[in-house]
Z-matrix of the N, CA and C atoms (Angstrom, degrees):
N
C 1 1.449
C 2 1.526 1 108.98
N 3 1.070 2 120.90 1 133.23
C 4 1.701 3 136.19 2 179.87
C 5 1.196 4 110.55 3 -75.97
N 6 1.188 5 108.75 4 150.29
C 7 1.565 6 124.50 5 -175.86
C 8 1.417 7 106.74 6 -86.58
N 9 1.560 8 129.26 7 151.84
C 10 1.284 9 108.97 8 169.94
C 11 1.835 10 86.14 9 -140.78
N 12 1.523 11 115.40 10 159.35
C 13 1.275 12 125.38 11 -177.48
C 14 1.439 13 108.38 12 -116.58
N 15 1.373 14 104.63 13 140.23
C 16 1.393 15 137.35 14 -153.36
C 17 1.625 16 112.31 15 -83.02
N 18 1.421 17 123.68 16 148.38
C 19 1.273 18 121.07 17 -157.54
C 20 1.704 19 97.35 18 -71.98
N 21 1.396 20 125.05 19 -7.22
C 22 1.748 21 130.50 20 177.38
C 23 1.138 22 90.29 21 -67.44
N 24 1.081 23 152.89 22 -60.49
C 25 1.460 24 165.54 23 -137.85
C 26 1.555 25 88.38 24 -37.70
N 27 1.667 26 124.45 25 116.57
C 28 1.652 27 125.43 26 174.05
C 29 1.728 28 106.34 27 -105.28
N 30 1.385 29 123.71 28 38.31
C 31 1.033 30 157.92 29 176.86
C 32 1.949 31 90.69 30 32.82
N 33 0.598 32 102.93 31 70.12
C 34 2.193 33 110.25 32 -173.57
C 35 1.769 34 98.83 33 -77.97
N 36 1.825 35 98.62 34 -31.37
C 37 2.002 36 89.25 35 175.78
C 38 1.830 37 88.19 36 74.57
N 39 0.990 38 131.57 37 39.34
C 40 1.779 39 117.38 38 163.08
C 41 1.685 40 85.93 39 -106.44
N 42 0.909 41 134.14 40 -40.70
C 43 1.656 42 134.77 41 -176.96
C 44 1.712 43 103.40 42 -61.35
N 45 1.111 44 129.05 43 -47.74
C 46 1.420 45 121.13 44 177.30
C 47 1.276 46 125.28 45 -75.24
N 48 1.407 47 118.52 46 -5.97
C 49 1.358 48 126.07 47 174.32
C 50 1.410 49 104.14 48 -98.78
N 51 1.285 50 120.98 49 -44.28
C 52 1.915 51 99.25 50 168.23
C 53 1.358 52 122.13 51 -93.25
N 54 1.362 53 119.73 52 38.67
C 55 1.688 54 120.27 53 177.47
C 56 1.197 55 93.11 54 -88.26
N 57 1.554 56 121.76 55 116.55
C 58 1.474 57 118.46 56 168.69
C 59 1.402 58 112.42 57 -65.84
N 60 1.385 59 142.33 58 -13.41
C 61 1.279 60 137.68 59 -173.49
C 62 1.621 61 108.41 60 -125.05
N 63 0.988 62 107.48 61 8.50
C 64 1.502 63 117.87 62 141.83
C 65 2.073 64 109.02 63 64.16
N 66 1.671 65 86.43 64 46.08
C 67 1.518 66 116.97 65 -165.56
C 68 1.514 67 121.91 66 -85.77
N 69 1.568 68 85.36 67 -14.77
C 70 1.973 69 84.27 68 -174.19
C 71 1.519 70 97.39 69 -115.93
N 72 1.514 71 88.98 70 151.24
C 73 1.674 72 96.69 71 176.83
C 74 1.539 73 97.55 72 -136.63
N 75 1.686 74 115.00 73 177.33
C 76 1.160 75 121.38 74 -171.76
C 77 1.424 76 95.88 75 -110.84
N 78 1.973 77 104.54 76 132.35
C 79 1.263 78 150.77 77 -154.18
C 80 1.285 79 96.63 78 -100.78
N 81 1.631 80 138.03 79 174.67
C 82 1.375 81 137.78 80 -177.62
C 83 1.437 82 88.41 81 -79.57
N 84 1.547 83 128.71 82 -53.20
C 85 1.513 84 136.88 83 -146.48
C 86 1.273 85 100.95 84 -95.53
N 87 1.448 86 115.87 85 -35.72
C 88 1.855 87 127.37 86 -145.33
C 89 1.322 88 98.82 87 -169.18
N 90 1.603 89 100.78 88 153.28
C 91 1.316 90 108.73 89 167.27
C 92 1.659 91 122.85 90 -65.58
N 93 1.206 92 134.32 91 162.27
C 94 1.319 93 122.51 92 177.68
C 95 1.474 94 112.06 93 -135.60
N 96 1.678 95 115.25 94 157.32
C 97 1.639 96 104.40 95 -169.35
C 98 1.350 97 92.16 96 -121.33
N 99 1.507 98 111.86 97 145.82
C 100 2.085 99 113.19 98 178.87
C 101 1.625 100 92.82 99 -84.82
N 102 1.049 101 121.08 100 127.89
C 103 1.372 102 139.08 101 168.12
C 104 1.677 103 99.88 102 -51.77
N 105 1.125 104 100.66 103 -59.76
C 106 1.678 105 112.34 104 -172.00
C 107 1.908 106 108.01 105 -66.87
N 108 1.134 107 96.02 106 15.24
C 109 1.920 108 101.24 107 169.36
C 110 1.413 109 130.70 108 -147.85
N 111 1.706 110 90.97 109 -11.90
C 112 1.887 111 96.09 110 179.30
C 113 1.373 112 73.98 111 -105.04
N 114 1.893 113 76.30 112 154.42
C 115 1.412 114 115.38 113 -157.12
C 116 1.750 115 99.37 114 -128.03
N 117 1.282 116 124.07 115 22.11
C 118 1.109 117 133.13 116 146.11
C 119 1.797 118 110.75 117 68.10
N 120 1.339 119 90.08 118 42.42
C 121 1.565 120 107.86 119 169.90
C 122 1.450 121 128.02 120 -55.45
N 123 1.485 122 97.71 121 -57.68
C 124 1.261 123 125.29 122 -171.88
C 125 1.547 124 112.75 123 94.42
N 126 1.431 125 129.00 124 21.14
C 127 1.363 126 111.83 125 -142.78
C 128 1.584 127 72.87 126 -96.71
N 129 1.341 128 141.09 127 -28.99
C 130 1.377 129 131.21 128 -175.05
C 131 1.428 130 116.50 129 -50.06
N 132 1.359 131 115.09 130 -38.52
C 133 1.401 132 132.09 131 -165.00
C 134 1.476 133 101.49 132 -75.67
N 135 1.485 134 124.45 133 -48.46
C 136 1.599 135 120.73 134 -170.07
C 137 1.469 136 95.42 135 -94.18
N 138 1.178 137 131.98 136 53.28
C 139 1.487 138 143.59 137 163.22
C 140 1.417 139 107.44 138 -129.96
N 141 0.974 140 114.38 139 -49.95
C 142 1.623 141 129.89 140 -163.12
C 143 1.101 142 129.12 141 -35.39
N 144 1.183 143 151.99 142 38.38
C 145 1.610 144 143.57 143 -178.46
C 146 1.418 145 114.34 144 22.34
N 147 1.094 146 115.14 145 -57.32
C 148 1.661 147 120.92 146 -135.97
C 149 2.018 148 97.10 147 -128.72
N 150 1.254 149 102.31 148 -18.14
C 151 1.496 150 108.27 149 173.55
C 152 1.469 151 111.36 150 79.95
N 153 1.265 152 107.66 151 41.86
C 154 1.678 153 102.48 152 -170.61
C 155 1.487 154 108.11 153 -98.89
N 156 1.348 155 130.30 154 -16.91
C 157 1.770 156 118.08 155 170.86
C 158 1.271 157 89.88 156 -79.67
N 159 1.649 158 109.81 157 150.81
C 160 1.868 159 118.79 158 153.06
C 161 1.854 160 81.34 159 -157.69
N 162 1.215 161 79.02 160 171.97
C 163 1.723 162 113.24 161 -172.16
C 164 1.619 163 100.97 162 -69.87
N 165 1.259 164 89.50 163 112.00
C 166 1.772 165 101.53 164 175.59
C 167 1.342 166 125.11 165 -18.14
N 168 1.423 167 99.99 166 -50.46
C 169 1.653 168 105.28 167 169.29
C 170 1.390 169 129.82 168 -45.51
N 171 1.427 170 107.77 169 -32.10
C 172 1.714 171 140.37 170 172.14
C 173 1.359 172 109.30 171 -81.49
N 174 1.332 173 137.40 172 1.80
C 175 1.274 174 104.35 173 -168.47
C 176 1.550 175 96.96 174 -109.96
């Protein structure tokens, strides 16, 4: 299940620099993750400042 990032998201870019599969891009508001490429690491989430990726199921 894919991660998706949260409308808190203060777009800081620490989540796009450790996506090993190189899944998030920058959104007008927020960064955003392609479902169809994260691979459900979590490594976005234990980076996060502000806690804005969680597991789709969570959001």
């Amino acid at each position: 299940m894919a991660y998706v990032i949260l409308d808190k998201c203060e777009k800081c870019g620490d989540c796009v620099d450790e996506c090993p599969v190189e899944a998030i891009t920058e959104g007008e508001d927020k960064y955003v993750i392609d479902p169809d490429v994260c691979v459900d690491c979590g490594t976005c989430a234990e980076v996060c400042p502000v806690d804005a990726p969680v597991p789709e199921d969570e959001a």
